[in-house]
N, C-alpha and C positions, 0 to 999 in steps of 0.2 A: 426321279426320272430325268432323264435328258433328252433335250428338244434340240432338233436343228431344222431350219426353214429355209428352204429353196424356194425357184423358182421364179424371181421379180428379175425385173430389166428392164428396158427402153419398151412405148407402145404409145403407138399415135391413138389421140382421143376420138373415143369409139371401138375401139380396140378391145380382145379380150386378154387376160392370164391367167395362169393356176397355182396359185401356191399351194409347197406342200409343207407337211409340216412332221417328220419322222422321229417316235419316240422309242430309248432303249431305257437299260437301267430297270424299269418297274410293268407291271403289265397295266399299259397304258389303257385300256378299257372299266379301270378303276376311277380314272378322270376326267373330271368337263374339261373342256377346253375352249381356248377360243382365241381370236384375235385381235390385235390393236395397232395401231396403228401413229406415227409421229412426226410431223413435218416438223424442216427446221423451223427454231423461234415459237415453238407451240406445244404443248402438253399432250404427253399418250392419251390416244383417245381411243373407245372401244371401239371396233368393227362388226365383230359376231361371235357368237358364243355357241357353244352345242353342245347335253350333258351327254354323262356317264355312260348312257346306255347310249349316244346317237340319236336319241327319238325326238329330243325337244331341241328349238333353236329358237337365235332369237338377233336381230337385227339392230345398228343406229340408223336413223330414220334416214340416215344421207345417202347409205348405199341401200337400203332396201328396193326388189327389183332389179336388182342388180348382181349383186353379189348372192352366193352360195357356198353356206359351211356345210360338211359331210364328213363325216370319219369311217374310218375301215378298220376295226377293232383287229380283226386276223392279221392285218400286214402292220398295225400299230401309230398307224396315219392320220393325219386331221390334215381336211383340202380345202381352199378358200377359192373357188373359181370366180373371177370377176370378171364381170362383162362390160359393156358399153362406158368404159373406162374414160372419168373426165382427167382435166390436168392441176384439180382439185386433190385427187386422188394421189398424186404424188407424196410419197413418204417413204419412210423405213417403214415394214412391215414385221410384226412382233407376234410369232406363237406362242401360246401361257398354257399350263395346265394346272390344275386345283383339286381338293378334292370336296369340292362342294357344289355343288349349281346354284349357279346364279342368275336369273333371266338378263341383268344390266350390268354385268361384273363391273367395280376399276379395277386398275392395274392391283390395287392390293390383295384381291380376293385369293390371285393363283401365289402358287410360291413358288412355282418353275416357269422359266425362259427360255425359248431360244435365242441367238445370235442377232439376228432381224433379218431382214432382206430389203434390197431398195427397190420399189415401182416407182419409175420415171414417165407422168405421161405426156406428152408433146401435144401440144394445140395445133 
């Protein structure tokens, strides 16, 4: 399956975004997926995860309250809406999909990538 991830750009803190995250190649409703995330000088880190079906999700404790994973199996989608955006939060932003669930994936879990995208947030 192939992933590509729009969406991020410049957002003062407080701020919302959406990333989306568009899958072709395979019918992407056979896959968890989820997101992560990488500042410079630091290690991909998890952000959120959602399986197979959509039904279950699952947060890192930084953005919980905050952020919302969601997929639309028909259009082939997985969305990260983030809200009240710190300047923590700045990084490339990475869609994964796998074909397993995992409630706390790492980066190993998926074996597909999108490109990234960069959320920038300004203090």
């Amino acid at each position: 399956v192939q992933l590509q991830a729009f969406g991020g750009g410049l957002v003062q803190a407080g701020g919302s975004l959406r990333l989306s995250c568009a899958a072709s190649g395979r019918v992407f409703s056979r896959y968890a997926a989820g997101w992560f995330r990488q500042a410079p000088g630091k290690e991909r880190e998890f952000v959120a995860a959602i399986s197979w079906n959509r039904y279950n999700t699952n947060y890192a404790d930084s953005v919980k309250g905050r952020f919302t994973i969601s997929g639309d199996n028909a259009n082939n989608t997985v969305y990260l809406q983030m809200n009240s955006l710190k300047p923590e939060d700045t990084a490339v932003y990475y869609c994964a999909a796998g074909s397993r669930w995992v409630r706390t994936p790492t980066p190993n879990e998926y074996a597909y990538w999108g490109q990234g995208t960069q959320v920038t947030v300004s203090s």
